[in-house]
C-alpha positions as CSV (number, residue, x, y, z in Angstrom):
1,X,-26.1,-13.7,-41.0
2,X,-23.7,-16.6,-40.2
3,X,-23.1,-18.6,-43.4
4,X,-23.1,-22.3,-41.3
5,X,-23.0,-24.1,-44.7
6,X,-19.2,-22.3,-44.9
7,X,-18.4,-22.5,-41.3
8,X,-18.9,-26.3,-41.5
9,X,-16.5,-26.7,-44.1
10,X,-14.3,-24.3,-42.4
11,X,-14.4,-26.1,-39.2
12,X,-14.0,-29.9,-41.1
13,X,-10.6,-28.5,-42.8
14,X,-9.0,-26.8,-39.3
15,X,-9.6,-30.2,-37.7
16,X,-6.8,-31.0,-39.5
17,X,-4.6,-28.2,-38.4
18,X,-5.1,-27.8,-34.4
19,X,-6.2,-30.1,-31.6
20,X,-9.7,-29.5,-30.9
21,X,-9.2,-27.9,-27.9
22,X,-7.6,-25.2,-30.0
23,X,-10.8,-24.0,-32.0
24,X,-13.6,-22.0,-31.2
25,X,-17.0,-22.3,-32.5
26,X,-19.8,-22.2,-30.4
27,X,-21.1,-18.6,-30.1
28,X,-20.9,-18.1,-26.4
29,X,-17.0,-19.4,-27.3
30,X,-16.4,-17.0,-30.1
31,X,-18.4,-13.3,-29.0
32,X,-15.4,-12.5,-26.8
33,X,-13.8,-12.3,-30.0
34,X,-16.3,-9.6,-32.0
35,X,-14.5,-6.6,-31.2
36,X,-11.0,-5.1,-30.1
37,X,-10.8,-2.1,-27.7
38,X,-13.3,0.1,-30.3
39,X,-16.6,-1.7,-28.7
40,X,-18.7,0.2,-31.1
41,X,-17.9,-1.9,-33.6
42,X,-18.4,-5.7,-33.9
43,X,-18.5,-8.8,-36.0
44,X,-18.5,-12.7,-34.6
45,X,-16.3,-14.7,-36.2
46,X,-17.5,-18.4,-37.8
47,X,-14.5,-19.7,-35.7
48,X,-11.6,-19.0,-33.2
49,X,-8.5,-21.0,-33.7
50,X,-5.4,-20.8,-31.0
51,X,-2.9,-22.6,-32.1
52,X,0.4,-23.4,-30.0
53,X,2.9,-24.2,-32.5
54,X,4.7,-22.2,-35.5
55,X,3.4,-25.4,-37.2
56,X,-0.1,-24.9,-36.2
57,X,-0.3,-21.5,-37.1
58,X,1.5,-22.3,-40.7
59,X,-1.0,-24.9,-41.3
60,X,-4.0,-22.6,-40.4
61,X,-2.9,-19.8,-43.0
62,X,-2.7,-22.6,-46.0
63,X,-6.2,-23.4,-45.2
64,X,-7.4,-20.4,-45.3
65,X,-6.3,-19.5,-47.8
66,X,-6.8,-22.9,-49.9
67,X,-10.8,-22.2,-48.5
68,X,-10.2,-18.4,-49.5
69,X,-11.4,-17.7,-46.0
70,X,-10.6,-14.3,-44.2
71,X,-8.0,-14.4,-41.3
72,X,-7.7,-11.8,-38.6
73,X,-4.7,-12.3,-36.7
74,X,-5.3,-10.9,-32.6
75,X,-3.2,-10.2,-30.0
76,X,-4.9,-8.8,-26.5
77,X,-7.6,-7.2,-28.3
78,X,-6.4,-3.8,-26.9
79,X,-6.5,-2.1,-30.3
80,X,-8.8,1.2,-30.5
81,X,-9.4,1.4,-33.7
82,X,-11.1,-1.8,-34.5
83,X,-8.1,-3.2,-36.3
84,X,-8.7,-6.7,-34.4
85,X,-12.3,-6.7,-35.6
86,X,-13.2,-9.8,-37.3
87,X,-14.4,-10.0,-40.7
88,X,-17.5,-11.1,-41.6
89,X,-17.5,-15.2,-42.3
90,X,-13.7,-14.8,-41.5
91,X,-11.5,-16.8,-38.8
92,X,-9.8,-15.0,-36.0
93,X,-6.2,-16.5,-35.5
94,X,-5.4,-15.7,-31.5
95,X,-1.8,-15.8,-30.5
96,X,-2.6,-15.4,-26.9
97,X,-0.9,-18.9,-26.5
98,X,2.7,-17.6,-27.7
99,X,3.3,-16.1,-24.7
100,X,7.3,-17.2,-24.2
101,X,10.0,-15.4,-23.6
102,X,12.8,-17.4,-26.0
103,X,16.2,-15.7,-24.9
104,X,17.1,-12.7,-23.2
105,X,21.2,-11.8,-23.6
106,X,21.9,-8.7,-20.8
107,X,25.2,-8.5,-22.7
108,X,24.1,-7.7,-26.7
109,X,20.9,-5.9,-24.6
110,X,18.1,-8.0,-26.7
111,X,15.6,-10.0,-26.1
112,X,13.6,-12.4,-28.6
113,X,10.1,-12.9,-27.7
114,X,6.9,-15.0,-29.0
115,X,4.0,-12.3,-30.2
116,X,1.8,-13.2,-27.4
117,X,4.5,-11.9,-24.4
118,X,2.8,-8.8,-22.9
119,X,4.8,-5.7,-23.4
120,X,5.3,-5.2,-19.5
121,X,6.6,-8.5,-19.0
122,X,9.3,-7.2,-21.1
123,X,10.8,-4.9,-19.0
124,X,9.9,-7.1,-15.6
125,X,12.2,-9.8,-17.2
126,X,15.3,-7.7,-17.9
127,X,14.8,-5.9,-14.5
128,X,17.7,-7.8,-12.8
129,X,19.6,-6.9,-15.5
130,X,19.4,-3.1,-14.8
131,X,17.5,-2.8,-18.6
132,X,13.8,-2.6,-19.7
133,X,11.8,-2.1,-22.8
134,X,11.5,1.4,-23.9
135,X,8.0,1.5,-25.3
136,X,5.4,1.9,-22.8
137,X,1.9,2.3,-24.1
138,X,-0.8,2.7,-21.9
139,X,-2.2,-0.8,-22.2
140,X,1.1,-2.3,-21.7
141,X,0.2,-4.4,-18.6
142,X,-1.9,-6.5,-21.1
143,X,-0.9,-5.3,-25.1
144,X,1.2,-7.6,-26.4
145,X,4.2,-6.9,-28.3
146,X,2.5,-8.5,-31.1
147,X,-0.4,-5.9,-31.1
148,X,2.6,-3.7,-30.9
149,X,3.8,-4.4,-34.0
150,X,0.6,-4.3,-35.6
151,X,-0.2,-0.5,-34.5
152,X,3.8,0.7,-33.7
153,X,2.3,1.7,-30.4
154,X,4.6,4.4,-28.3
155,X,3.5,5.4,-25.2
156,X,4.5,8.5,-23.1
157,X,8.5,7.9,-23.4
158,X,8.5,7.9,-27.2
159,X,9.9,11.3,-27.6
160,X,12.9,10.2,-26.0
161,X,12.9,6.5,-27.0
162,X,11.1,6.3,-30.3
163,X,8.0,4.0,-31.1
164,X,7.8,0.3,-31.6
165,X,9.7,0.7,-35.0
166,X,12.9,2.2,-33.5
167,X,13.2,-0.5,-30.8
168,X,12.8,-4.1,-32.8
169,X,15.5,-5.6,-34.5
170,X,14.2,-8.8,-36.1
171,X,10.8,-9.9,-37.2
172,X,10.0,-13.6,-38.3
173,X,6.5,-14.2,-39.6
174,X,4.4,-16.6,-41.7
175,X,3.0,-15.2,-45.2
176,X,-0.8,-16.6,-45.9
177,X,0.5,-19.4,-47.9
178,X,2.5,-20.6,-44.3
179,X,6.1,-19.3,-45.8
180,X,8.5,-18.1,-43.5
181,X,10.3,-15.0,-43.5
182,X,12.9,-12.7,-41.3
183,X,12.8,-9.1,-41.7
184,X,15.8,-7.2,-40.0
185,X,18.1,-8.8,-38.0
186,X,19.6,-9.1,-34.4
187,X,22.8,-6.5,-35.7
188,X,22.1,-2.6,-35.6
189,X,21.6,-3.0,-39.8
190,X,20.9,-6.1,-42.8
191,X,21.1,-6.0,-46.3
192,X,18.2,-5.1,-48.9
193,X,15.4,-3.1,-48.6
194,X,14.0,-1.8,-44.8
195,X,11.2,-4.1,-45.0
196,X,10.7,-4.6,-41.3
197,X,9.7,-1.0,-40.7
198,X,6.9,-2.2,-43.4
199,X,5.7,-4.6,-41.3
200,X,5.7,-2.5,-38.4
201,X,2.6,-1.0,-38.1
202,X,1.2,-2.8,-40.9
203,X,-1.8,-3.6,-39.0
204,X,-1.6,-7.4,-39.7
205,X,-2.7,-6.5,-43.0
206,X,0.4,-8.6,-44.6
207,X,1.8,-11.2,-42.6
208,X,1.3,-13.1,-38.9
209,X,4.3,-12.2,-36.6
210,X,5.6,-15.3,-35.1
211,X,8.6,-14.2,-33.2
212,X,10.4,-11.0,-32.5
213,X,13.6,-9.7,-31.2
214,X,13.8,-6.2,-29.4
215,X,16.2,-3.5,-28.0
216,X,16.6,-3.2,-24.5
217,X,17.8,0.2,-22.9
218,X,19.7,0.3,-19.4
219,X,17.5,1.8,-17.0
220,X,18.2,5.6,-16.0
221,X,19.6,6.0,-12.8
222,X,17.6,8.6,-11.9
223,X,14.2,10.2,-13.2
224,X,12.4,13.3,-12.2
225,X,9.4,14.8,-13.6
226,X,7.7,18.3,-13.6
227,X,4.3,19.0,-13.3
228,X,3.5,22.4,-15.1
229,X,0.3,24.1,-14.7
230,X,-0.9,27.2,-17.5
231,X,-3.7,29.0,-17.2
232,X,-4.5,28.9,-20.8
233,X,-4.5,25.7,-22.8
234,X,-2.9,27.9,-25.7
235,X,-0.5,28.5,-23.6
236,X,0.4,25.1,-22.8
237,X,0.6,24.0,-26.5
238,X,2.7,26.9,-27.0
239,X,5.1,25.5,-24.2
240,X,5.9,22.5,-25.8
241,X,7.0,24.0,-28.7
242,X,9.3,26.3,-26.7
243,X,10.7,23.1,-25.1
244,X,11.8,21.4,-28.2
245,X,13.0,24.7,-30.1
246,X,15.2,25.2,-27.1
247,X,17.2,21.4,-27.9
248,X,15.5,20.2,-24.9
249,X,14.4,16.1,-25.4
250,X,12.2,15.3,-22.5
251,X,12.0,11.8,-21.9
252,X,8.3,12.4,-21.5
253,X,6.1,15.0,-22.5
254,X,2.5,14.7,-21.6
255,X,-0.6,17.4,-21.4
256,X,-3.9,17.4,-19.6
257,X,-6.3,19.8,-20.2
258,X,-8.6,20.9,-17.2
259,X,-11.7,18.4,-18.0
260,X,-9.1,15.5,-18.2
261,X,-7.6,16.8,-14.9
262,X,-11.0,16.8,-12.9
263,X,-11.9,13.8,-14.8
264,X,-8.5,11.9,-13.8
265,X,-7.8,13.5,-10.2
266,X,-10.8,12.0,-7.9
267,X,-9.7,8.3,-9.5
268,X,-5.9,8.4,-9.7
269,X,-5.5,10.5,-7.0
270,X,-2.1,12.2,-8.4
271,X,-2.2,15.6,-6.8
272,X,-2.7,17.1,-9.9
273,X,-3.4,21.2,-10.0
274,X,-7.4,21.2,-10.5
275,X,-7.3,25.1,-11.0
276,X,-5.0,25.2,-13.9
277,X,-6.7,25.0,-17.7
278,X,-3.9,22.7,-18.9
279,X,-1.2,20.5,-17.2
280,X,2.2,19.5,-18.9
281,X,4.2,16.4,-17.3
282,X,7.7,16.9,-18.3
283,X,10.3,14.0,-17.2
284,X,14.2,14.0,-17.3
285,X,15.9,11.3,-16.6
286,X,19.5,9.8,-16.7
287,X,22.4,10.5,-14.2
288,X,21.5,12.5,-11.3
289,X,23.6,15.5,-12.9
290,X,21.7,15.3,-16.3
291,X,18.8,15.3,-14.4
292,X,19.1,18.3,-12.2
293,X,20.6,20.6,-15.0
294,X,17.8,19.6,-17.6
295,X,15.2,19.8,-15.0
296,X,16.4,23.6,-14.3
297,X,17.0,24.4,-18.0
298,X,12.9,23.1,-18.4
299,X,12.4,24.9,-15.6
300,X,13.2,28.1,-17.2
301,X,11.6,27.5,-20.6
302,X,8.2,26.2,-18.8
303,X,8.2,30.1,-16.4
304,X,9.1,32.0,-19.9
305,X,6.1,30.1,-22.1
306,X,3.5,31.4,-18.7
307,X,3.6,28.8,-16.3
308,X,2.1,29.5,-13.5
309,X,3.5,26.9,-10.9
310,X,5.8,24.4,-11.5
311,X,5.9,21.0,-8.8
312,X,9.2,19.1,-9.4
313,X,8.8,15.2,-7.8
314,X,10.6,14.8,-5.0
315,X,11.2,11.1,-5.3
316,X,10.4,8.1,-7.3
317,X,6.7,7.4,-5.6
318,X,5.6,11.2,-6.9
319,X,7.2,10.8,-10.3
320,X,5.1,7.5,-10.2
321,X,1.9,9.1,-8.9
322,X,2.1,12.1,-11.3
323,X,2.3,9.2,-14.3
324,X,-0.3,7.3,-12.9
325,X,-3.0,9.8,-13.3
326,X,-2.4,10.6,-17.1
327,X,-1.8,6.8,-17.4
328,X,-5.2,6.0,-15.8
329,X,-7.2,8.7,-17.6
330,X,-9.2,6.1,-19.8
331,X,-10.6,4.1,-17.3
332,X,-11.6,7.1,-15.2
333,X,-13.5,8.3,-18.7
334,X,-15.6,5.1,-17.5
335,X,-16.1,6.6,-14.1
336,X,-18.1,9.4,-15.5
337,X,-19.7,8.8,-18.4
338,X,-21.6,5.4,-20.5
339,X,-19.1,5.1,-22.9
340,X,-16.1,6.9,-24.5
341,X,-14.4,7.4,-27.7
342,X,-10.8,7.7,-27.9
343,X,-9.4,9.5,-30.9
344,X,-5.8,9.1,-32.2
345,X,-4.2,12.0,-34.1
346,X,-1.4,13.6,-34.8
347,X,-0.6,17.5,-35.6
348,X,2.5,19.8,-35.5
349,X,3.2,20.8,-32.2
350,X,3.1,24.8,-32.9
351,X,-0.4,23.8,-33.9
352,X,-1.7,22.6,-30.1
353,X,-3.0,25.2,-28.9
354,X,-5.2,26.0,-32.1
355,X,-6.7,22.6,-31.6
356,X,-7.7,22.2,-28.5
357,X,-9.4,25.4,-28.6
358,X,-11.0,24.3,-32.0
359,X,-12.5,21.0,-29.7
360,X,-13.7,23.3,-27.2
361,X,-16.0,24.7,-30.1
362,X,-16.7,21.4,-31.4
363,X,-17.8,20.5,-27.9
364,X,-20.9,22.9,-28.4
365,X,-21.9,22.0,-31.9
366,X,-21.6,18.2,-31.1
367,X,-22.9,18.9,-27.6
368,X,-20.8,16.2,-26.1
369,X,-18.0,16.7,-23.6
370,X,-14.2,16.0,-24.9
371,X,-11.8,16.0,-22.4
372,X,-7.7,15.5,-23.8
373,X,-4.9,13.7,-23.1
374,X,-1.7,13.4,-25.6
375,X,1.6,13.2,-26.3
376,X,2.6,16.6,-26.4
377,X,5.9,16.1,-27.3
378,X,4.6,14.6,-31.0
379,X,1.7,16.1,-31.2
380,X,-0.2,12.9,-30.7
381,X,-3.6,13.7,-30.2
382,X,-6.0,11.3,-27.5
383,X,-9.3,13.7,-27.1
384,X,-12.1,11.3,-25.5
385,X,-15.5,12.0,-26.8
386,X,-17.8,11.2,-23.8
387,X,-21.4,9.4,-25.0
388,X,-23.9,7.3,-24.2
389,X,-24.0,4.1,-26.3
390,X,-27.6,3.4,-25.5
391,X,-28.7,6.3,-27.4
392,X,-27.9,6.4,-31.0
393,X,-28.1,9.5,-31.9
394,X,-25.3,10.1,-29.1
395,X,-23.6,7.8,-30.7
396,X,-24.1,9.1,-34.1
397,X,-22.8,12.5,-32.8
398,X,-19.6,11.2,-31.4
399,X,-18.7,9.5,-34.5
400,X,-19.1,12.9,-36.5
401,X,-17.4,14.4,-33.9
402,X,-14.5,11.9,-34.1
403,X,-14.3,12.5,-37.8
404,X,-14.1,16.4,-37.3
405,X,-11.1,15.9,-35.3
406,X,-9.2,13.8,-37.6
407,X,-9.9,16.3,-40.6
408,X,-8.7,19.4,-38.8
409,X,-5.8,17.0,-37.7
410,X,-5.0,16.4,-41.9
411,X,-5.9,20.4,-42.1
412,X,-3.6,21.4,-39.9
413,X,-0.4,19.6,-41.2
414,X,-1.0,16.3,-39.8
415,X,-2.2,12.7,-39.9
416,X,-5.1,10.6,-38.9
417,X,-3.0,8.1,-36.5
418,X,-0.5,8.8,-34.5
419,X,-0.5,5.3,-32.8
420,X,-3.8,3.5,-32.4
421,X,-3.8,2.7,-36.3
422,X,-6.4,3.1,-39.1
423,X,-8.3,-0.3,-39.0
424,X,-11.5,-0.1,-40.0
425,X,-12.0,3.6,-37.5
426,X,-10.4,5.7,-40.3
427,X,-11.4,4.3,-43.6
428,X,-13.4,7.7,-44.2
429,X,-10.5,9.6,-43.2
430,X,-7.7,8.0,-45.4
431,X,-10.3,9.4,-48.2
432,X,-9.3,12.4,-47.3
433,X,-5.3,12.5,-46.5
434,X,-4.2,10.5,-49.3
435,X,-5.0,10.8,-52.8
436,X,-6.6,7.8,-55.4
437,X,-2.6,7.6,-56.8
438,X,-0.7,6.9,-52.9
439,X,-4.0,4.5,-52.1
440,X,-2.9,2.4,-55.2
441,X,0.5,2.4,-53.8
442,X,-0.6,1.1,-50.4
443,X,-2.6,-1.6,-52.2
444,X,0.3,-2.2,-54.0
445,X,2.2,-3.2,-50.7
446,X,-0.5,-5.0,-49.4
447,X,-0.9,-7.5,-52.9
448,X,3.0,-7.9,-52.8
449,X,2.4,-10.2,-49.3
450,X,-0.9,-10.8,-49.4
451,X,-2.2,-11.6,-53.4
452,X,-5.5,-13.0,-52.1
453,X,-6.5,-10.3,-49.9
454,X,-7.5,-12.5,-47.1
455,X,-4.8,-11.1,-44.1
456,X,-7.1,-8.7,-42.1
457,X,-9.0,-6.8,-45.2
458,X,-11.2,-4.2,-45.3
459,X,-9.2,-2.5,-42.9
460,X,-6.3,0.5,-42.8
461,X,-6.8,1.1,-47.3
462,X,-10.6,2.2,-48.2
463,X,-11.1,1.2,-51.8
464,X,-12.1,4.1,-54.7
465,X,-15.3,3.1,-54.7
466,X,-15.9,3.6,-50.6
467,X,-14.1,7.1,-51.0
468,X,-16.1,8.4,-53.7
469,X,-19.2,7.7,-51.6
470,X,-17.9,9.5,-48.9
471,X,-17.3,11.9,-51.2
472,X,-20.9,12.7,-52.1
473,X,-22.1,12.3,-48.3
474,X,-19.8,15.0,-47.6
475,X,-21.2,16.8,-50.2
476,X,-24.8,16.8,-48.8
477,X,-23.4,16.9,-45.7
478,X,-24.2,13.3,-44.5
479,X,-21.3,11.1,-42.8
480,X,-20.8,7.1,-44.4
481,X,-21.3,5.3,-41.6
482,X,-18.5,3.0,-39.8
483,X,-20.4,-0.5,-41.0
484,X,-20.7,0.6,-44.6
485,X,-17.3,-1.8,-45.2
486,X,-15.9,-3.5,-48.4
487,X,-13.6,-5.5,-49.5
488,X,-11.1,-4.0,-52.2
């Protein structure tokens, strides 16, 4: 229940920080705000604030934390794993209205952006420069770099061009007490400790990002991509593997098993190969004679690992179109089911075929349908968990389901996240990867910026006390359920 006794106060001290205009109160103004992509989880806020100015958003942070009020900074509220989720008789500091692009120098290839700049905006700016912005989530037409930066997002060129981390150079922020700082800097290295990469992917968890400077890459001159069909998903797993151990670095490297495919093909329309059990999109680019010897040397590795027909795109509207369906797959989960659940992890690539087939048998005991999409070329998991939301044991069953998948992942020589972060989706699951000792160490990090605990908590570190509960559930072979949150 709304604590309107503390939202008053809250609301009579951030009258002082922003123009009116710029807070949120009213709760037809502030449910827009309860949740992130993760819809299954939600939490109004007592207020909204969108500030304008580096000023503003300093002077919001002091008061927080002066009033020892919880602040959730939020970007597009693309996030999947509930990382934007406000907390509970908490504030939710938007940065939608930092939405400049500050400089952009085609000669050092950089270009220094406000948090709120969408990542696609990015690359459509430094078009007439021949350069773009490497990382290319699946959101990007409306994730902001911000969110970015928050999760280290990749997207399906990351094997090639690395995640967020390996393509910002500088980060300024504002610690809760409104203090500025710089991480990094615009040269290829700084001095001290590596403490941007800290921030990246800290989840907002330890500072608000104010402003940040990124790598742009000169646009290939030519790409081409190959559209690999198996007739056996282990197959396909086994193929990527093969690719790699032969020194081959696709620039991307994306499977499909069958259920994605059908599910994908009658909405995206990308002539994809509805007989085959698993699809692999395999993309080369760079000068046309790069391209045509690494397309033939895939070629040969892709017939070798069992493929059974290989379609090479003739020109840039198929290499498009073959993208387009594994980039549209989530909104064509909406075409044919209530709701869906998209899971984020991350296993060693020799290990991809022993997973999927492990979530066809989890498909049975669960009886829910999964169809997958990843990065194949990390061995970044995206199963979808198809549900209804109106029925909760459906939903129950999905999030069990979800939680399987992410402890096989651990199991199997992996991690819980590859890209969508921990946030409050895989509290349970850090429990189980990381020890009480490397827990302490991550709360370590977290008191270092943030001494209060008011920057996003309860999210990406479950406390001893959560994990030892989940613990005994295990035990008696119950799950702890997503709302059961604290803070540390």
């Amino acid at each position: 229940m709304m604590d309107t006794e503390l939202q008053s106060r809250i609301l009579q001290a951030l009258n002082a920080s922003v123009p009116r205009h710029a807070l949120l109160y009213q709760p037809e103004d502030t449910r827009p705000y309860e949740c992130d992509g993760l819809s299954i989880l939600r939490q109004v806020p007592l207020a909204v604030v969108l500030p304008e100015t580096h000023e503003q958003v300093a002077a919001v942070l002091r008061t927080c934390a002066e009033l020892g009020v919880p602040v959730t900074a939020r970007g597009a509220g693309t996030s999947l794993s509930g990382g934007a989720m406000p907390s509970a008789n908490g504030v939710v500091l938007g940065m939608a209205k930092f939405n400049r692009l500050l400089k952009l120098d085609p000669y050092a290839r950089t270009a220094t952006v406000q948090p709120g700049v969408r990542n696609l905006a990015i690359s459509e700016a430094a078009a007439p420069y021949g350069l773009y912005y490497a990382p290319d989530p699946s959101s990007q037409i409306a994730c902001t770099i911000g969110g970015n930066i928050a999760e280290n997002s990749g997207g399906v060129h990351c094997l090639k061009y690395g995640l967020t981390v390996h393509n910002v150079l500088q980060i300024k922020a504002l610690t809760l007490q409104g203090e500025e700082i710089v991480l990094g800097s615009e040269g290829l290295d700084s001095p001290g400790l590596d403490l941007m990469a800290l921030m990246i992917g800290s989840e907002g968890m330890l500072a608000v990002v104010t402003e940040v400077t990124v790598k742009l890459v000169p646009k290939p001159k030519l790409a081409r991509c190959i559209m690999a069909s198996f007739a056996d998903i282990e197959q396909a797993g086994n193929a990527v593997a093969a690719l790699i151990a032969a020194g081959i670095i696709p620039a991307g490297l994306e499977m499909m098993d069958q259920p994605a495919v059908h599910m994908v093909e009658p909405f995206a329309k990308a002539g994809y190969d509805l007989q085959a059990a698993a699809i692999l999109l395999c993309e080369s680019d760079g000068t046309p004679e790069e391209v045509a010897e690494e397309i033939e040397l895939m070629s040969q590795v892709l017939r070798a690992s069992g493929a059974t027909r290989l379609q090479v795109s003739q020109n840039e509207a198929e290499r498009l179109k073959f993208w387009a369906g594994r980039k549209n797959a989530f909104p064509a989960a909406g075409r044919v089911s209530p709701a869906y659940y998209c899971m984020d992890g991350t296993i060693p690539r020799k290990r991809l075929g022993e997973m999927l087939k492990a979530i066809q048998a989890m498909e049975q005991k669960y009886g829910l349908r999964c169809p997958n999409v990843f990065h194949a070329g990390d061995g970044n998991l995206h199963p979808l968990i198809l549900f209804d939301d109106n029925d909760p044991d459906s939903l129950q069953r999905a999030e069990d389901f979800g939680a399987e998948i992410l402890e096989l992942c651990v199991a199997l020589g992996g991690t819980v996240t590859g890209e969508h972060g921990v946030g409050v989706e895989k509290l349970n699951q850090m429990c189980v990867q990381f020890n009480e000792h490397e827990r302490e160490q991550f709360f370590g990090v977290k008191r270092a910026f943030d001494p209060l605990g008011l920057l996003n908590p309860d999210k990406g570190i479950p406390s001893l006390h959560r994990c030892a509960e989940y613990g005994r559930m295990k035990v008696i072979g119950g799950q702890l359920p997503f709302q059961n949150l604290e803070r540390y």
